[in-house]
Each structure stands twice: as structure tokens, then as C-alpha cells.
C-alpha positions in Angstrom: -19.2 -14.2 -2.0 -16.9 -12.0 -0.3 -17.3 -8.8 0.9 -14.7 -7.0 0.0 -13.1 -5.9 -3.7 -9.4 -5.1 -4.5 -7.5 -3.0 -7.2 -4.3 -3.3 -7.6 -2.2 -1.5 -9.8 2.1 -1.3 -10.4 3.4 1.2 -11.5 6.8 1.9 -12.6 7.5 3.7 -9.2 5.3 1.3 -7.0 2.4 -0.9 -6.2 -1.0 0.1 -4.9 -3.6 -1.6 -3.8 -7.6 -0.3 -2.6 -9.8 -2.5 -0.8 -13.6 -1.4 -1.0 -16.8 -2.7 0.3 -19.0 -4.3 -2.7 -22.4 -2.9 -3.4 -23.3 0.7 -4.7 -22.3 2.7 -2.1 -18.7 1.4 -1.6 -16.4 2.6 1.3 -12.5 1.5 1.5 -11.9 -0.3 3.5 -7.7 -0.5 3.3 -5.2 1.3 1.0 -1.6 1.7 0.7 1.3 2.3 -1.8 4.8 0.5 -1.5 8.1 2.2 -3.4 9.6 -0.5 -6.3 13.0 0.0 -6.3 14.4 1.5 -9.9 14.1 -0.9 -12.5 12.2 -3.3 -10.8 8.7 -2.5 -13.2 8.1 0.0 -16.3 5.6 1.0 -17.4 3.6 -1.4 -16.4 6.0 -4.4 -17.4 7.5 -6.7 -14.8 11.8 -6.4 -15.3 12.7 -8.0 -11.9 9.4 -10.2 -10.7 11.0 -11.2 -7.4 11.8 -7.1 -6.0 7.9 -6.7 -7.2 6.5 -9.7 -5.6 8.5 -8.3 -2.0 6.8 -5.3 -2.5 3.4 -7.1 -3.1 3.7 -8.7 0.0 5.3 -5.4 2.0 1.7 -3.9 0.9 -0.1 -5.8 2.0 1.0 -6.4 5.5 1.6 -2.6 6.0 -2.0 -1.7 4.8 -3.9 -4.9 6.4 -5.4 -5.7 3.1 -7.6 -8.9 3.7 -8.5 -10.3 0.5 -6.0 -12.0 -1.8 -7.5 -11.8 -4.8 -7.4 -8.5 -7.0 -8.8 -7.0 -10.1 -5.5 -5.8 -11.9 -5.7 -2.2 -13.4 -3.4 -1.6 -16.3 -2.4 0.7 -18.8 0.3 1.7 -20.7 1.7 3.0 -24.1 2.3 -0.3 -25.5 -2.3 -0.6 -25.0 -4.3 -0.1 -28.1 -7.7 1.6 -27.6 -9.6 2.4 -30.4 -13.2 2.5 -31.7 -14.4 -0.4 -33.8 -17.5 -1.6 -35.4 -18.6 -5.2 -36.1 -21.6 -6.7 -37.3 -24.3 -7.4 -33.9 -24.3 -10.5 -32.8 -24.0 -12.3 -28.9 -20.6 -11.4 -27.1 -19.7 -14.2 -26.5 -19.4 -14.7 -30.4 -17.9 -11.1 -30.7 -14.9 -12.5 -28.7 -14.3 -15.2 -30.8 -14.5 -13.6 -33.9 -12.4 -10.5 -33.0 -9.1 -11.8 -33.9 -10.2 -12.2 -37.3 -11.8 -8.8 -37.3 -9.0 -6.5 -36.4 -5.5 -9.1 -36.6 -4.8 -5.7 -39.3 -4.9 -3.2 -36.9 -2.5 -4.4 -34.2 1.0 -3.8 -33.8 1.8 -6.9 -32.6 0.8 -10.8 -34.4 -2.9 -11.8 -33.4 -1.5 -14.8 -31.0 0.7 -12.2 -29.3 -2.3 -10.2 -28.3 -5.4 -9.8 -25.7 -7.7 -8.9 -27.3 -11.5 -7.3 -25.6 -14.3 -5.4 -26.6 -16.0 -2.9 -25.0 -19.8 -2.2 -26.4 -21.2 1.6 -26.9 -24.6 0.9 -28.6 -26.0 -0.8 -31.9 -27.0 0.3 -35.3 -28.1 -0.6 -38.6 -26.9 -3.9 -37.7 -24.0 -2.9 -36.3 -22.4 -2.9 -32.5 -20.1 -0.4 -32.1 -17.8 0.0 -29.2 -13.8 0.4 -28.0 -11.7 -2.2 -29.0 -8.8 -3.2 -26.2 -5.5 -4.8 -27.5 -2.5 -5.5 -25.1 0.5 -7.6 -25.7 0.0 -11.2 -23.8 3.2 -11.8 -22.9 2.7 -8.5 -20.3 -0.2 -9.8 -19.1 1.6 -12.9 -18.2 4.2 -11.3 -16.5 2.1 -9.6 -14.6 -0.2 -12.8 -13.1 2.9 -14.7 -12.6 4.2 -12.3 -10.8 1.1 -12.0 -8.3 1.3 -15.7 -7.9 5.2 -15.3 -6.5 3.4 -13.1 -3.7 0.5 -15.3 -3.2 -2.5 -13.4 -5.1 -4.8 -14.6 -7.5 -5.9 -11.7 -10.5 -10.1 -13.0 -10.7 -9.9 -10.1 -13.7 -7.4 -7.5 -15.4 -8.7 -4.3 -16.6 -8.1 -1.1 -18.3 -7.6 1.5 -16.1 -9.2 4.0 -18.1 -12.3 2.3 -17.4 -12.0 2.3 -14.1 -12.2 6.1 -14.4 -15.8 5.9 -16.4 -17.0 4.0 -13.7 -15.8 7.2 -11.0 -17.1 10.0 -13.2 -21.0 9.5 -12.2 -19.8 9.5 -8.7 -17.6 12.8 -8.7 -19.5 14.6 -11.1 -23.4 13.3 -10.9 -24.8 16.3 -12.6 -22.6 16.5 -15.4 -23.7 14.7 -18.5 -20.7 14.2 -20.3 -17.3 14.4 -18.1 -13.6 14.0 -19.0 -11.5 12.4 -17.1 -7.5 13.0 -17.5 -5.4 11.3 -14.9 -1.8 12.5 -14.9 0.9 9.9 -13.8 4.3 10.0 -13.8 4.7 8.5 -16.9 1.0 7.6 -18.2 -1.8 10.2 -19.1 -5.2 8.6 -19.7 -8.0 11.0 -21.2 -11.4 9.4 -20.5 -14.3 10.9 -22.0 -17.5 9.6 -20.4 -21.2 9.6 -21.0 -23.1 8.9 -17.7 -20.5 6.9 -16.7 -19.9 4.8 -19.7 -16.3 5.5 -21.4 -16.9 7.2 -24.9 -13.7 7.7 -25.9 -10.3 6.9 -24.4 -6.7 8.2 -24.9 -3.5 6.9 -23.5 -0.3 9.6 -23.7 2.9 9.1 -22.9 4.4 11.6 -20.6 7.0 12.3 -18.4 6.1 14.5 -15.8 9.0 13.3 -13.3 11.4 14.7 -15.3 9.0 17.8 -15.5 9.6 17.6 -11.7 13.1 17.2 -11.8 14.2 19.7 -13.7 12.7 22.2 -11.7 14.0 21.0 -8.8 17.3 21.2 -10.4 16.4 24.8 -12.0 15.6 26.7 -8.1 17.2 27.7 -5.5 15.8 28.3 -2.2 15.5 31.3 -0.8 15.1 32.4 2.9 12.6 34.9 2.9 9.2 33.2 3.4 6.3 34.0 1.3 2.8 32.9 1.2 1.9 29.6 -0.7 -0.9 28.0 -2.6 -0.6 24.4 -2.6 -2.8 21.6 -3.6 -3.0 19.0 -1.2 -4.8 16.1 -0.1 -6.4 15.8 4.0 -6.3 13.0 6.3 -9.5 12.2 4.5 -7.6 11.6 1.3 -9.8 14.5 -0.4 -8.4 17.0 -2.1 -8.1 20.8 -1.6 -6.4 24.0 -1.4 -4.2 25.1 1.2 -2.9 28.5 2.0 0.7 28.9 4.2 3.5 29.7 4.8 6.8 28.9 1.7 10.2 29.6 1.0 10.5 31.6 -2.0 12.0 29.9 -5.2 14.2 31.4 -8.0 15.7 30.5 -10.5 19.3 28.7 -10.7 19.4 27.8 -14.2 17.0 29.9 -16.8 17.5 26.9 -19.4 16.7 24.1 -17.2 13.4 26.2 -16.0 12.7 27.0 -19.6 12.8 23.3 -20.5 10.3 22.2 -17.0 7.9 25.0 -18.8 8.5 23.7 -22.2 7.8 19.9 -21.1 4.8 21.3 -18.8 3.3 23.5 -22.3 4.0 19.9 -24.0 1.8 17.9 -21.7 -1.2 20.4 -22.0 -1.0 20.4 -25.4 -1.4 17.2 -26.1 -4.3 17.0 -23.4 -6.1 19.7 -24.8 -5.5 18.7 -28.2 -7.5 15.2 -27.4 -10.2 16.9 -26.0 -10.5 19.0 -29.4 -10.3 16.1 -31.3 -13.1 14.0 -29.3 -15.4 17.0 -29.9 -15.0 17.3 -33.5 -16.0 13.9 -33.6 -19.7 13.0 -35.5 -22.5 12.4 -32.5 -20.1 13.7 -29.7 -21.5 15.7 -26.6 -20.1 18.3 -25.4 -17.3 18.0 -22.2 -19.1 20.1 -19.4 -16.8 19.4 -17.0 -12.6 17.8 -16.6 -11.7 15.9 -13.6 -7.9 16.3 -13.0 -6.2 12.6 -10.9 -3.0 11.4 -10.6 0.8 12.7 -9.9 0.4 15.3 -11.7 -2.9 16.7 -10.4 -0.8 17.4 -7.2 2.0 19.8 -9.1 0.4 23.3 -8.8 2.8 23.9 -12.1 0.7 20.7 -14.4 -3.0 22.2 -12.9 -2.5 25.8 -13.4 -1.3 25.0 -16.8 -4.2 23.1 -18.0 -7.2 25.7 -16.2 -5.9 28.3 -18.3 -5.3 26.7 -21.5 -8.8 24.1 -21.3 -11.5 26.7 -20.8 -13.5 24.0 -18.9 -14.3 23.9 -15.3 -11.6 21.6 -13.9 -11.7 20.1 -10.6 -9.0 17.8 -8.5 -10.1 14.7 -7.6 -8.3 12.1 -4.8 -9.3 8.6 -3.8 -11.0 10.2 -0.2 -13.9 12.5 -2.5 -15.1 9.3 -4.7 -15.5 7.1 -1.5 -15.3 7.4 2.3 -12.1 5.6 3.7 -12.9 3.8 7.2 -9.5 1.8 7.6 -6.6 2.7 9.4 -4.5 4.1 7.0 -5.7 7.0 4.6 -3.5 8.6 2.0 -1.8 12.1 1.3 0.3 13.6 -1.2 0.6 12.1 -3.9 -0.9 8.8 -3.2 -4.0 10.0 -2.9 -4.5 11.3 -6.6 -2.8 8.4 -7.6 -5.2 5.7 -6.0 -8.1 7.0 -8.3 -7.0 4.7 -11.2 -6.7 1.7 -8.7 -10.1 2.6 -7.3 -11.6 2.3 -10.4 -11.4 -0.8 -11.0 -13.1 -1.9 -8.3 -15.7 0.8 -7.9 -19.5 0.0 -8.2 -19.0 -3.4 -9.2 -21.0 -5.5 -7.6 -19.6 -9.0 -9.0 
């Protein structure tokens, strides 16, 4: 068996990849990130297989990632997650029975999908769980185009479960925990129970053109002022940092007042998931909301959502769910956006 694990995710901006030690207590081992140029992936589709598989193959030489076989993390819009009940029986017989069980509630024909089950809990005869649905023809994309860089995909998985899996580790004393991951064009919203996912939401957002309009909305201005920024260290753990800024204002009230519009926007629909899991019969309370990806690094997107949730949130990068001893660690960015890629990967021991 080998000793080492990889999770590997691309994005529509780039590929990343995590290499982690197996067993309980994982460490990584290697990590890196690689640019796609534009157009090459969206969300989570291959467009141009050979500029992907280049980048494939730039990551892992730049990183030293050893192992050539990955677990693939997806998710995207296009992903249907939703709760479903069928009567108990092995899973093995589950799975083959699924595509008659649900062929009514997916968007796309029955032989056109992937279809898997996730499993909750049983009763009164019944096994109730989170049914997974993604279109094949992605999925086949997506393998073909590992095989152009020479990697083999031993498993594909939903990235939101990946998160589950993390939430024991970066909040062990909360019972129930949500986990919302904000990339640049994906939100997941993970609620989970000790570590198993309990409900799941996938939002489309775009918080790069959030981003972009402010950049386009400021001007700089000399005069330095003191800043609070969220960063992550050498560690690849996140945390506040206090220095010196140049002061912003405004260049274009319309464009600012669309960023705050499209920031307002994003929370909304974040907080309005969360109210809809706990109206939900049998839910538990969220004690706690864990805040990963791009958007956990714009002070604009966090500020936001710790007013408006009325929850303890906390930041989470790839460095606070497990210790990094390779060569490379992450900052910026990279390092919220690795937690997805982790999860995959993290605590399995097979």
C-alpha cells in the first residue's frame, strides 16, 4: 500500500494538488497550485484537455508530488445533491437500483448520469441519506484528461464531503459545524454532524467579479493608514495581521455600490441556507461556521457574513487542519483554497 494520499482538484482558474501521509493523524507532505490559462477549464469542465494536462504536469514537478494516482475532488453547479430515501437493503444493491429510484429527479437522462449514494442512518425500514448526481460525460473528461498527464483517478469525490471529513478536525468540540467554502465561482455549504455531512448546498457565485469591480471602483491614495488583513503564514494557517496600507477611495460610487450589492448577494444566499437547514425536522443546531476558500481571504466577503450570521465564524487554511512538512507551504489565497483538495484525502485510511 502506499504511503502517501493525493487530492487533486481543477478549478476554472487552476489545478491543485495535496499530498498527505495516510493514517489518522495525516501531515502533507507536498502541495502546490498551477494557473490554467483562461478558458482552458470551467467550472469544473475540461474545454482545452491538452493546456490542462501541461499544467498537470507543471504541478507536479514544481511541488515534488510523488504519487501519481489521485482522488479527484469535484463540484460544481451542474452537481445534484439532495436528500433521498429508499427502502434498506445492502449497498451494493442500493447502487444498482438507484437509477430506477430517482431517473425523475435528474436533469439530465439516467445513462447520462453518475449516480452515488451517501447513507445518514435507517428507519422504519428505510435508509435515508444524500443522493449525488453528476453528468458522465464531465466525469469523463476529466479522467481522460489525467491520463494525457500520466495520472490515474483510484476515486472521484464530492468536494463537499471532503469538508465533513475536516470539520471534526478544526472544530472537535463542536457538535454540529457548517462548513461554507467560498471560491471564485463555487460556494459549498456543508452542514456536518461529527463529521458526517448532513446537509449540503452548492451556490453559484461569482466573487471574482466581486473582486474586480472593486478594484476597478478605488483609487489609491498616498497617505498610509493602518490595515487589517487576513492572511495565511508560512505555516499555511490562517490569521490576522495588523500593518501598514494605502488608503482606498472611491473612483466610481456605481461600480462600488455594485461590489457591495454582489457581496450583500453572496451572504444572503449563505445565510439563507443555513436558515433553511435549521428549519428542517430533526436538525441540530449550527454552533459554529468555518469560512475556506477565495473568498475567506477578502476581508470585504468575511466581514460581511460575521455580521449578518450571528454565529461564531472562524477562517480556516490548509496549514490549521494538518501540519505541512514539505518544502513548499502555501499563502494567500492558495492556502484557503487547498481545504477542499485536502478533504478528499483527509483521514482516509484506504
Amino acid at each position: 500500500m502506499a504511503k502517501t494520499r493525493v487530492g487533486l482538484e481543477i478549478t476554472e482558474e487552476s489545478v491543485r494538488a495535496v499530498e498527505v501521509t495516510r493514517g489518522r493523524r495525516p501531515s502533507i507532505v507536498a502541495c502546490g497550485e498551477v494557473p490554467l490559462p483562461t478558458g482552458a477549464a470551467k467550472d469544473s469542465e475540461i474545454i482545452d484537455s491538452d493546456a490542462v494536462a501541461l499544467a498537470l504536469r507543471a504541478l507536479w514537478a514544481q511541488a515534488g508530488i510523488s504519487s501519481r494516482n489521485v482522488v479527484l475532488a469535484i463540484g460544481n453547479r451542474r452537481i445534484l445533491v439532495r436528500e433521498h430515501s429508499a427502502p434498506a437493503m445492502p449497498m451494493s444493491m442500493l447502487r444498482e437500483a438507484l437509477p430506477y429510484q430517482v431517473q425523475d429527479l435528474l436533469p439530465v437522462p439516467v445513462d447520462q448520469a453518475v449516480l452515488d449514494f451517501y447513507a445518514m442512518g435507517e428507519s422504519d425500514g428505510q435508509l435515508h441519506g444524500l443522493l449525488v448526481a453528476a453528468v458522465s460525460e464531465q466525469i469523463e473528461q476529466l479522467i481522460e484528461t489525467l491520463k494525457k498527464a500520466k495520472l490515474h483517478a483510484d476515486a472521484v469525490d464530492l468536494a463537499p464531503f471532503g469538508l465533513a471529513r475536516i470539520s471534526q478536525s478544526v472544530a472537535p468540540d463542536a457538535e454540529t459545524v457548517a462548513m461554507v467554502h467560498i471560491g471564485e465561482h463555487t460556494t459549498f455549504v456543508v452542514v456536518a454532524n461529527h463529521g458526517m455531512p448532513r446537509f449540503v448546498r452548492i451556490i453559484p457565485a461569482e466573487i471574482s467579479s466581486i473582486a474586480t469591480q472593486r478594484r476597478a471602483a478605488i483609487e489609491i491614495v498616498e497617505e498610509p493608514l493602518v490595515e487589517v488583513a487576513v492572511v495565511a503564514d508560512k505555516a499555511g494557517r490562517s490569521s490576522l495581521r495588523v500593518g501598514q496600507a494605502e488608503a482606498a477611495r472611491p473612483r466610481d460610487p456605481d461600480l462600488v455600490a455594485q461590489s457591495e450589492r454582489g457581496v450583500a448577494d453572496l451572504v444572503n444566499r449563505i445565510r439563507s441556507t443555513l436558515a433553511f437547514y435549521a428549519q428542517r425536522p430533526g436538525s441540530t443546531p449550527v454552533s459554529m461556521v468555518k469560512l475556506s476558500g477565495a473568498g475567506a481571504a477578502d476581508p470585504a466577503i468575511t466581514a460581511a457574513l460575521y455580521s449578518s450570521l450571528g454565529i461564531h465564524a472562524d477562517l480556516v487554511a490548509v496549514g490549521d487542519v494538518a501540519p505541512i512538512r514539505g518544502k513548499h507551504t502555501p499563502g494567500g489565497e492558495s492556502a484557503f483554497n487547498l481545504v477542499t483538495t485536502l478533504g478528499v484525502v483527509f483521514g482516509e485510511e484506504s
